[in-house]
N, C-alpha and C positions, 0 to 999 in steps of 0.2 A: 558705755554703761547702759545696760537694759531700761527701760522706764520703770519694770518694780523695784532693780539696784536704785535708781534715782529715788524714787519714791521713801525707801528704807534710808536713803541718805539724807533727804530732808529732815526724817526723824531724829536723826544724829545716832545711826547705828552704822557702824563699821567692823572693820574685822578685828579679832584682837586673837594674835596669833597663840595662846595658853588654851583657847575655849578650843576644845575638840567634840564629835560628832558622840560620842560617849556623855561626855556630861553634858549635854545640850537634850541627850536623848532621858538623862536623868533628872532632867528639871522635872522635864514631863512627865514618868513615873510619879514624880513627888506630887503632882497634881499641882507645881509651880507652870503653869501656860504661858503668862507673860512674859518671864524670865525666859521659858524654853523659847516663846516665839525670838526674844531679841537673839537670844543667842546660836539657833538658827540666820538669823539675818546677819548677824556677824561671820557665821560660815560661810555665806555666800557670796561675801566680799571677799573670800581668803584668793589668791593668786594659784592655790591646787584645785584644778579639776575635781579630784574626790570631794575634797570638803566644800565646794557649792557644789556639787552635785547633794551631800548628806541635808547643807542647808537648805535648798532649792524645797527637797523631798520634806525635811519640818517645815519648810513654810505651807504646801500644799499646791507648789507648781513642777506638776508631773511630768509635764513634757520638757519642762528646761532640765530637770534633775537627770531624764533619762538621758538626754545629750552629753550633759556635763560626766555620767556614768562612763559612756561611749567614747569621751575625749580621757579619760583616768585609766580605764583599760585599754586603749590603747598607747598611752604614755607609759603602761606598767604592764606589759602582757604575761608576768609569770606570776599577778599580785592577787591567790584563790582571794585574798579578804576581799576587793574590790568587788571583782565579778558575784561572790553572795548576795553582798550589800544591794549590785544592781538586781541580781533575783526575786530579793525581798521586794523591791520596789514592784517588781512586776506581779506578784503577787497579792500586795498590796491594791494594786489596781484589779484583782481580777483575772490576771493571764499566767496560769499555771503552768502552762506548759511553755510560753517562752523563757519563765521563770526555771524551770527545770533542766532547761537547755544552759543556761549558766552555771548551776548546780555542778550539773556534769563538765563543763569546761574547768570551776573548780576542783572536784576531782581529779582529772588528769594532770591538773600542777602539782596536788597535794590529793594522794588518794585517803589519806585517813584526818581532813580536815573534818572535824566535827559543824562546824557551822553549814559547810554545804551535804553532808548527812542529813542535816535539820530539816535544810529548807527541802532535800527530795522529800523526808517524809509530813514535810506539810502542804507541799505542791500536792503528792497522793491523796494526803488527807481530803482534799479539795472533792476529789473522783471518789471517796469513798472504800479507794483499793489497800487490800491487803499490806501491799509493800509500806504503806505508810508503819505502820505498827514497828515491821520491820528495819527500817532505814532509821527510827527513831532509835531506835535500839542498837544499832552501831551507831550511830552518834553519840551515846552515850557510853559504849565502848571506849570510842576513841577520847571522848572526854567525859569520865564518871560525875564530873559535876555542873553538867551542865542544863542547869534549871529548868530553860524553854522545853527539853526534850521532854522528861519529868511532866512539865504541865501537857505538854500534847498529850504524851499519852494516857492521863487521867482522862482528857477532853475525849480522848477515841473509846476509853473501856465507858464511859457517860454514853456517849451516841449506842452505844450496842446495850445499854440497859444495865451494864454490868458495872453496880453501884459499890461492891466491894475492891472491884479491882482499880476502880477509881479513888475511893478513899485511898486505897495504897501507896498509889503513883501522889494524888496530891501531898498528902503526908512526908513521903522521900522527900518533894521537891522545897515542901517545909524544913525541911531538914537543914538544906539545903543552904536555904537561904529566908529567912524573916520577909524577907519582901517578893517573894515568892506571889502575889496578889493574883494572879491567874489561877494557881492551886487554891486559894481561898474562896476565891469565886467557887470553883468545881465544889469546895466543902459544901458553900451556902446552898448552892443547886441542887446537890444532895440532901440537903434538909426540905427546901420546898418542894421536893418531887416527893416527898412522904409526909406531905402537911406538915414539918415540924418547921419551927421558926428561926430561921438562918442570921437573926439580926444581931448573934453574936459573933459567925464569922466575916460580916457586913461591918461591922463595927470596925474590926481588926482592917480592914480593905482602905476603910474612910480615914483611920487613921494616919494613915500611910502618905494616902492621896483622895482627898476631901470630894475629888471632881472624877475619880476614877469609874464614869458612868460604861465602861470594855466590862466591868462585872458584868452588871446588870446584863450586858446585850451579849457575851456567852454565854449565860443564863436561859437566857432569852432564845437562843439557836440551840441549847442543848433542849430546851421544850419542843421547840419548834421541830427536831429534828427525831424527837420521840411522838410527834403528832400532837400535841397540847399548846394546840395554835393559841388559843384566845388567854394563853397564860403567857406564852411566849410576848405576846403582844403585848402585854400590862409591863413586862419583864424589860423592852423596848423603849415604850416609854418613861419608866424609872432611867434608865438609859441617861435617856434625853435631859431631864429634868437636872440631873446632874452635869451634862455639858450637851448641851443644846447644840455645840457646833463638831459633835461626835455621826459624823455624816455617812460614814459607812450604818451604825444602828441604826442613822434613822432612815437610808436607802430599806433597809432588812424590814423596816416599820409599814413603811409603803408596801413591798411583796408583798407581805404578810397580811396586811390590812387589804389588797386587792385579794388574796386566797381565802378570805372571808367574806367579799362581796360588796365591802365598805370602798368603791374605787373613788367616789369625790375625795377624801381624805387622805386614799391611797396617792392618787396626783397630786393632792396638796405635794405632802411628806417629798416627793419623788422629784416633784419641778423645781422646790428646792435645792434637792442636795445639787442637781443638773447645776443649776445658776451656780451654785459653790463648788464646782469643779468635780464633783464626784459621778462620773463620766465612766463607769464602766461596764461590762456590757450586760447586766443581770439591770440597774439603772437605767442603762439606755435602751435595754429590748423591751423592759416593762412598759415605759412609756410608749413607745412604739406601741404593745399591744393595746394600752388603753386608747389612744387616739382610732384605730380599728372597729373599737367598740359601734363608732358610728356605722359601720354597715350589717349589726346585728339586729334583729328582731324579737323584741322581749316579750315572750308571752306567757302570762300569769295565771294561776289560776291559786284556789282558795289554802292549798298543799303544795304546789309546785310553782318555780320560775323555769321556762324553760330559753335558754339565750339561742338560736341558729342564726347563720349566715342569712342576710336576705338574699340571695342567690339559689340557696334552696330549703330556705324555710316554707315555705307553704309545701313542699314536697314529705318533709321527715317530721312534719308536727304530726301530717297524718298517722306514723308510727311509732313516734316517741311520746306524743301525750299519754296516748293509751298503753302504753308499755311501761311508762313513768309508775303511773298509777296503781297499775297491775302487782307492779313491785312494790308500792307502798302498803298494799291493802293485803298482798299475804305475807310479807314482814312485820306488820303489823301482827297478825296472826301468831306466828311463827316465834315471834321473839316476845310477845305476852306486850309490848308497849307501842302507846300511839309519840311521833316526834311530836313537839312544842313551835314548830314554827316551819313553814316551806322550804324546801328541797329546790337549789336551786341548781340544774341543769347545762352548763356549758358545751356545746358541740363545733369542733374546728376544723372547717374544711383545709386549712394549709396546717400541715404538721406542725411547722416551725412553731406556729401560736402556739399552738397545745405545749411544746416544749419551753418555749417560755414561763407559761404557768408552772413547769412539774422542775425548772433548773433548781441543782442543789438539794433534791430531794434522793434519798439513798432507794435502795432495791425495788425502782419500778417496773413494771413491766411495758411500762413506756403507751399504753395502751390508755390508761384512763388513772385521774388520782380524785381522791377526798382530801378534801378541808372540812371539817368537820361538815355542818351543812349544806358545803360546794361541792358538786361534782363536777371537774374538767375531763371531755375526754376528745378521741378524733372522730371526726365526722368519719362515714363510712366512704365517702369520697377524698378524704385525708390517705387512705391508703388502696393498695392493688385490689382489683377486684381479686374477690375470694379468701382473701389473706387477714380479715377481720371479722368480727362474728360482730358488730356491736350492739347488739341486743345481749348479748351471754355477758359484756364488758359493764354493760348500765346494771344488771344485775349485781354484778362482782363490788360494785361502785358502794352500788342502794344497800351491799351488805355491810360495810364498812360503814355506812353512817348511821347505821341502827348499832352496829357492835360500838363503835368509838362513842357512842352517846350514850347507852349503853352503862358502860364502863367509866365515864368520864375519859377516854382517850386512855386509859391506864389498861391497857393489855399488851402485850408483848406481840411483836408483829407479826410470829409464824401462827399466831392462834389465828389473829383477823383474817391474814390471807388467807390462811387454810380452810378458815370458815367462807371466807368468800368465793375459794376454788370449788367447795364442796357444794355451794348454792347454785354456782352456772351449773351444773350436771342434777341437779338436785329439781330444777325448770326442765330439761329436756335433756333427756342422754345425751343428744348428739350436739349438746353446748359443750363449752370448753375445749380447755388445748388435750391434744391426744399426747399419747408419750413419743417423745420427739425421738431421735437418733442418740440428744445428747443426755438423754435419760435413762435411755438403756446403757451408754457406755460410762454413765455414773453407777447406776446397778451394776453392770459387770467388776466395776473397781472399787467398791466397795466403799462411795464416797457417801454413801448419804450421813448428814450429823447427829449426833446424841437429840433428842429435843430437846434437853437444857443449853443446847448451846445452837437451837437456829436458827434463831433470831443472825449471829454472824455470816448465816448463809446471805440473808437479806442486804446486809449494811454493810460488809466486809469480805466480797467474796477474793478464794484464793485462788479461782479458775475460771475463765473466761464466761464458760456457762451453769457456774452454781450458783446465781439467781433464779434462771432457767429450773435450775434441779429442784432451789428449797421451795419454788413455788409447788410442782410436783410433789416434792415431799409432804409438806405443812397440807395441803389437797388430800391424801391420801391418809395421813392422821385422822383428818376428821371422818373423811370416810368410815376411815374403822375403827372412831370409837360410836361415829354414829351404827351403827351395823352391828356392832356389839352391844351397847348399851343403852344403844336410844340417843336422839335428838336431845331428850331435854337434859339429857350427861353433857352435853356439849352446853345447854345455857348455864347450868350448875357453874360449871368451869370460867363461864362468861360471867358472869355474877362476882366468883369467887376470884377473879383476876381484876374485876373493878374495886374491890375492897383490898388491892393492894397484893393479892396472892401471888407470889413467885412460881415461875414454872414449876421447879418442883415439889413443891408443899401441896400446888392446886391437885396434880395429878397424884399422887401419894394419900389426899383427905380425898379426892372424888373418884381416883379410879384403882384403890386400893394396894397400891402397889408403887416402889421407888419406881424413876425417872429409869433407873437400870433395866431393871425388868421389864416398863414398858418396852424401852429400845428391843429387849431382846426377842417380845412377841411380835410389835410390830416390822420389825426388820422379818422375822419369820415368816411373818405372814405376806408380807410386801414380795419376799422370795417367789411364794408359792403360786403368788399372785403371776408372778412377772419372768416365772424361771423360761415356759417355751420360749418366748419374743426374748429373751436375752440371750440365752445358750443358741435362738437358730439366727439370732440375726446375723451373723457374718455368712454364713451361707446363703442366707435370704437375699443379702448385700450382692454376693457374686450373682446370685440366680438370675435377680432380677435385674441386672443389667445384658445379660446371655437374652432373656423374656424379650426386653426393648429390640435387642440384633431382629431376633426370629419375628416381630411385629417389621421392620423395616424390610426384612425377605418378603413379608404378607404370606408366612407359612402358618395360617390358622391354624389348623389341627395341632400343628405342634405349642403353638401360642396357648393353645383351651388347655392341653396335656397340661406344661408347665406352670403355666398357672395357676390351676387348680392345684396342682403339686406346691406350690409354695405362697399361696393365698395366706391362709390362717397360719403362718411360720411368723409374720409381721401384719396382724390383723388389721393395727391400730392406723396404719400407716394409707393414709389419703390424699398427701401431697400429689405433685404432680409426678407424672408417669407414675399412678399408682396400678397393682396388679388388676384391679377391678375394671381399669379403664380398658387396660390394652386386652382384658376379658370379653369387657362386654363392644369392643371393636371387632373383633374375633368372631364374636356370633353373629355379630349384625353384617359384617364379609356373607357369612353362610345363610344370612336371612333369617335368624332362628331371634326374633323381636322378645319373645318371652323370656330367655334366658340372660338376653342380654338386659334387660329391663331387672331380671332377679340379681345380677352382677351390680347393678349401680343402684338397687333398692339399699342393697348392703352398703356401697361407699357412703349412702345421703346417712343411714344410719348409725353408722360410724362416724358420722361428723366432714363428712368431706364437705368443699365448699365453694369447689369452682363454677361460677354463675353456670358456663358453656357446658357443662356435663349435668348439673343439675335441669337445665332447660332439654337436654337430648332424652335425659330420662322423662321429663313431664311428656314431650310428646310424644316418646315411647308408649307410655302408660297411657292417651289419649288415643293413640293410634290402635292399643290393647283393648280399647273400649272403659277403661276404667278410670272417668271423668274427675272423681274424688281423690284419687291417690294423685292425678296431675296437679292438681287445683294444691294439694297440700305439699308436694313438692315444691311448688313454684313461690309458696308461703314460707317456705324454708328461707329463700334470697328477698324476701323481705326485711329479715329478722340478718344479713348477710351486705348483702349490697343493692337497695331500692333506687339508686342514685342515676342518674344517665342510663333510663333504661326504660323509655318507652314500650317498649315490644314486651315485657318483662310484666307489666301492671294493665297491659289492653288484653292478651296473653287471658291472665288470671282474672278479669274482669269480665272477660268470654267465661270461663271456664265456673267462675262461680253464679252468674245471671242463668247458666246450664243446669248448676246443679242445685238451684233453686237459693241460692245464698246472696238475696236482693240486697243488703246491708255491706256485705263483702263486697260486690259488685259496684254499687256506689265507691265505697270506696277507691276501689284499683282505678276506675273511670277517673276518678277526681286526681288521684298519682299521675294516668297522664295526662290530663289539661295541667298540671303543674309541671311536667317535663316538655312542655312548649312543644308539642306534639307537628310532627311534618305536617297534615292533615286534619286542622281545627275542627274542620266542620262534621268530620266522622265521629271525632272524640267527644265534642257538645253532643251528639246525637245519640253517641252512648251514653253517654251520664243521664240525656233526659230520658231513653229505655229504660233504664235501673233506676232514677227516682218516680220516675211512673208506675213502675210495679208494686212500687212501697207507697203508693198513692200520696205521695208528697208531689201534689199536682202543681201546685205557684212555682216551685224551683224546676220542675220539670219544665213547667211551660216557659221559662226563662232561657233554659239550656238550650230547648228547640229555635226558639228564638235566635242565640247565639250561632248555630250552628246554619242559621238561613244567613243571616248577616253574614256567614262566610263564604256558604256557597246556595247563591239563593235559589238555583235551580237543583239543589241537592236532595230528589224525591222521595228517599225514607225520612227524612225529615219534614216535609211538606205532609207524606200522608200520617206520621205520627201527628202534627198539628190540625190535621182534620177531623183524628179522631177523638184528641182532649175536645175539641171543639162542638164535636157532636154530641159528648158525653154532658156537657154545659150545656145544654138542651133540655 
């Protein structure tokens, strides 16, 4: 006998074979705890496998429950009920997918068992994917009364904003059954998400079951998952308050309360559930990231927090204070209002972190998220060089927590994004994502969505990359209404969706016309936009792989022909082996430095971004004699990749103390004495050149200084110190 079997025996709780895994589980519903715990502990005394494994699982010993699942299924291997049961468990804990894997073992005993229907489309549910919807729905198929399916899919048409289709599903599930208390919750939710007050389908919840604090903290997640963190959160602790030892809420209370910035509290919440067994891995990676916390560097200022790695914090304050800022002071402008409190800044040199902050959140671009006043995103050394803009990203960020503030969080997600895609390009043409591959061959198939309905591109997508797509789409909305009717049609609309307006009412009072009709101009217009690059890319496709052969022959001539022949057939397109490159490779074979320099003026303009090509062109352009186009080139991989790149900020430090940009110059010098430079003593000796010119003579004369201490026979540095000296005279 285990020591907690002993332990439960001391009690005087044994097995008493009438109590089954059903009514043990219905104590619980009733909000009877006590009773449910003995009668779990009764289960776990029983002599079957199954039933201590069901008991094990109420009591909240996870790893003996999984075992005892593992000794039941394999005592019963054609028993689908078993293998569910073990599913839920694992779902329960967090693991979807080995959870799913049971599912489908299910299946193959019993292909039309409704319970494991269920659990795939709750497993989905988890990832946010399409098949959830659907798998819920042959589950219900296979069994038209089965309640759980009913509440999911209330729970799923809620996450997508779609409040009537939610009322619908909870209502059947009422139908259904009176105790139905999950579809009640969905009701109440519905009423607080429209300030009305839910405390008469709350009532109906409590009745039932007096401690049923799973309302509140679905409530809670369906805020949370709509962006209305700081309601969610209120939503959590009611949770709590009602059963304190409801350890999954108060796991959710911790994330949540860390996505707001509140981490002492966050760890309280967190260390907790840990000690009480709730061990899984959204719980266990959190804490891991906040223990991390120690080797960030918080720097403050009167507007902003900004959090970096001390590894290369003194590197990227120098570009992220001033770029913070920049973005507060013309959002500021821009959206007619100042924020109420500072912007607090996260940046994560290992992806993983960042992914822990953004787990469980639906249609990211995996790039950077908002909590309301938090912005988490990747350090530009979290990813490939070239393959990150994050400058364009901290904009996209900064826009989102002017619109969700804004609005009170109450805007529908294709607007925010769209507004946010439409502000990186809105700073500088060549920010933002260009149209990918898989956006033309959405264009070619005619997938873009209704705008009343893409918000589900975001949170539900039904193809691999129509997140990818509704970003481009929801982008290109705002484009063309800004372009039509002005910027401030777009705050109108911002405004009129914080006051609760639905997609289509907003666009029908502000841009005079149903949701139909807009579809029909803007799809028209999007065509016109986008018809060459669609209709020639499969050609473009072939050609430019033919292009690559004839670059690997090094048959120039023919390379410059073809090229130019299928350049602007796919304009947008700057990844690697773009036509531009193997152009302007092609010229510079033939010596011809100006054309090839006019060939990657166009890539950097178009938004290309690979460090190695954009530095070929700056010294192209240097070598052309035109110091200022290098200088602003090389400022492009500031705003791209400043990280591990000494050569890159000595480079531009040269190039702007040249063209008279003493201020600029300082800075790139100071980038590399923060990239620990091979050769200290040159890099002090430029920083003291450039703060010398700016007659900031103390810091200059400290840098000279430094740069003797490194190499004390190092003579431009010796007769720069004779000549501050003589000027002291």
């Amino acid at each position: 006998m285990s020591r907690r079997l002993l332990w439960a025996a001391v009690l005087g709780w044994g097995w008493a074979a009438a109590e089954t895994p059903d009514e043990c589980r219905a104590l619980g519903r009733r909000g009877q705890l006590a009773d449910a715990r003995r009668c779990f502990t009764s289960l776990a005394f029983s002599p079957a496998p199954y039933h201590r494994a069901e008991g094990y699982w109420g009591l909240g010993w996870y790893q003996d429950a999984n075992e005892q699942f593992k000794a039941a299924v394999a005592a019963a291997p054609k028993n689908a009920h078993y293998r569910v049961r073990w599913g839920r468990l694992f779902l329960d804990r967090s693991q979807p997918a080995d959870a799913a894997k049971l599912f489908q073992e299910a299946l193959a005993i019993d292909e039309k068992h409704a319970p494991a229907l269920l659990g795939l489309a709750l497993a989905a549910s988890e990832s946010f994917e399409e098949k959830a919807i659907e798998m819920a729905r042959k589950a219900l198929e296979a069994d038209p009364k089965l309640v759980e399916a009913r509440e999911l899919l209330a729970r799923l048409a809620l996450e997508e904003g779609n409040q009537a289709t939610a009322i619908e599903e909870a209502d059947e599930a009422l139908k259904l059954s009176g105790e139905a208390l999950d579809a009640m919750a969905v009701r109440a939710t519905v009423d607080w998400m429209n300030d009305r007050d839910g405390a008469g389908w709350m009532d109906r919840v409590l009745k039932r079951n007096p401690v049923y604090g799973e309302a509140y903290a679905i409530a809670g997640r369906l805020f949370v998952l709509n962006r209305r963190y700081e309601e969610g959160i209120r939503l959590y602790r009611k949770a709590l308050e009602l059963n304190p030892e409801l350890w999954p809420a108060r796991a959710e209370l911790g994330i949540n309360l860390m996505r707001l910035g509140e981490e002492t509290e966050a760890r309280r919440h967190l260390e907790q559930c840990y000690e009480n067994g709730q061990r899984d891995n959204p719980t266990v990676n959190t804490l891991r990231l906040l223990d991390s916390y120690k080797n960030f560097q918080r720097l403050e200022s009167p507007r902003t927090v900004l959090k970096l790695h001390k590894s290369e914090a003194e590197l990227l304050k120098l570009y992220m204070e001033p770029e913070l800022e920049r973005a507060l002071r013309t959002f500021e402008k821009k959206y007619q209002f100042r924020l109420d409190r500072p912007v607090q800044l996260e940046v994560y040199p290992d992806h993983e972190d960042f992914a822990v902050r953004t787990m469980g959140m639906p249609g990211l671009g995996a790039l950077g998220v908002t909590f309301g006043y938090v912005v988490a995103m990747d350090s530009p050394s979290g990813r490939k060089p070239g393959h990150f803009h994050w400058a364009s990203t901290l904009w996209h960020e900064l826009s989102h927590v002017f619109v969700l503030t804004a609005t009170r969080h109450r805007v529908p997600r294709w607007f925010t994004e769209g507004l946010a895609v439409h502000e990186e390009t809105a700073v500088s043409p060549d920010w933002g994502d260009r149209m990918s591959p898989e956006v033309i061959r959405a264009l070619k198939d005619k997938k873009l969505l209704p705008v009343a309905q893409l918000d589900r591109g975001f949170i539900r997508p039904s193809y691999p990359a129509q997140v990818v797509v509704s970003y481009y789409q929801a982008g290109k909305i705002c484009d063309y209404i800004n372009a039509r009717w002005g910027f401030q049609k777009l705050l109108d609309m911002m405004h009129a969706f914080g006051a609760r307006g639905t997609t289509p009412d907003v666009i029908e009072k502000h841009l005079g016309m149903k949701p139909e009709e807009f579809d029909k101009q803007f799809f028209a217009a999007i065509e016109k936009e986008t018809a060459g690059t669609v209709h020639g890319y499969p050609e473009w496709s072939k050609r430019v792989r033919g292009l690559a052969e004839l670059a690997r022959e090094k048959n120039h001539d023919e390379v410059i022909r073809e090229g130019l022949a299928i350049r602007d057939m796919y304009a947008e397109y700057v990844e690697a082996a773009s036509v531009y490159e193997f152009l302007a490779e092609a010229y510079l074979e033939k010596d011809d430095k100006a054309r090839a320099a006019t060939e990657l003026e166009r890539y950097a303009r178009i938004g290309g971004r690979s460090p190695a090509t954009l530095k070929k062109l700056a010294g192209l352009q240097s070598d052309l004699g035109n110091k200022q186009a290098a200088a602003a080139t090389l400022e492009r991989l500031n705003y791209i990749y400043p990280v591990k790149d000494e050569e890159l900020h000595r480079r531009l430090g040269d190039l702007r103390l040249d063209t008279g940009d003493q201020a600029g110059a300082v800075r790139e010098y100071q980038a590399v004495l923060a990239s620990k430079p091979l050769d200290p003593a040159a890099s002090h000796y430029n920083l003291a050149r450039a703060l010398w010119s700016t007659r900031r003579a103390a810091e200059a004369e400290e840098q000279v200084l430094l740069a003797l201490e490194a190499a004390p026979g190092f003579r431009p540095a010796q007769k720069l110190l004779l000549e501050m000296n003589s000027l002291k005279k």
